[in-house]
N, C-alpha and C positions, 0 to 999 in steps of 0.2 A: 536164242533160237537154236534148234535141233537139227540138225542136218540131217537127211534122210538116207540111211546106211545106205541104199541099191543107188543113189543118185551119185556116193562119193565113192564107192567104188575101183573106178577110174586111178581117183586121188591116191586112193589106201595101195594101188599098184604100184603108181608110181612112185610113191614114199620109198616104198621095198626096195624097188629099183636104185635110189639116191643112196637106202643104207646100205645095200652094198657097195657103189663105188664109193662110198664114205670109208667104207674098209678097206676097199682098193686102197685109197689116202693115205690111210694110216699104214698100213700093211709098206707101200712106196717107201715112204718115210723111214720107218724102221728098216728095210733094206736096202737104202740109201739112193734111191732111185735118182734119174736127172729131173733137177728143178725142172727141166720145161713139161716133159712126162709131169710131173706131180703137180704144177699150176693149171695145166690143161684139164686133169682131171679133178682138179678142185672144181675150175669153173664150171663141168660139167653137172656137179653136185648142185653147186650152186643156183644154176641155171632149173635146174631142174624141182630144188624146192620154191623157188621163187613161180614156177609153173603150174605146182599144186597147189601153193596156196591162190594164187589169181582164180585159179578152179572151184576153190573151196569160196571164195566170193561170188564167184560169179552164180556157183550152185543157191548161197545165200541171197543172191539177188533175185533169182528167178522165183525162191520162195515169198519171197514179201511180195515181189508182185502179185503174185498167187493169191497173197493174204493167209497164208497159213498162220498159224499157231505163233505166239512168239516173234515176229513179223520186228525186225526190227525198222529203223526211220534211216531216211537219205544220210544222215548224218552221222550214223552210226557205220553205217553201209564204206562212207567217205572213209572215214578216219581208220575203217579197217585196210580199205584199197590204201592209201597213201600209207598206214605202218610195213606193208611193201615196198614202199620206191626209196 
C-alpha cells in the first residue's frame, strides 16, 4: 500500500525533527555531555519516532478503510501496529 504524500506530510516533519536531535545525540556524546542530558534526549528521539510511525499506521488505516488501492487486511494492519510496541 502507498501512502498518500500530502496525508504523511505531518510524518515526513517530524522525522526531520527526530534527525536532528539524533544529531543533537551524537554531537552530546562526542563532547562528553552528562548521561542525564544525553538519555533525556535519546528518549526524546525515540518517543518521537515511535509517534511517526503510529501516524504512519494510523494514516495506513484510514486508507483501507477508504478502500483505496492496495488496501491492506486487519492483519496485516495488526502486525504492523504491534512491530511498534
Amino acid at each position: 500500500m502507498e501512502l498518500d504524500v500530502a496525508s504523511v506530510t505531518p510524518v515526513i516533519n517530524r522525522l526531520k525533527r527526530a534527525q536532528g536531535q539524533l544529531a543533537a545525540v551524537t554531537r552530546m556524546l562526542e563532547e562528553g555531555s552528562d548521561c542525564k542530558d544525553v538519555v533525556t534526549q535519546l528518549s526524546a528521539v525515540s518517543k518521537a519516532l515511535d509517534r511517526a510511525g503510529f501516524a504512519i499506521i494510523a494514516t495506513g488505516m484510514e486508507q483501507c478503510l477508504a478502500g483505496g488501492d492496495g488496501a491492506m487486511d486487519k492483519k496485516d494492519l495488526e502486525k504492523l501496529f504491534l512491530s511498534l510496541a
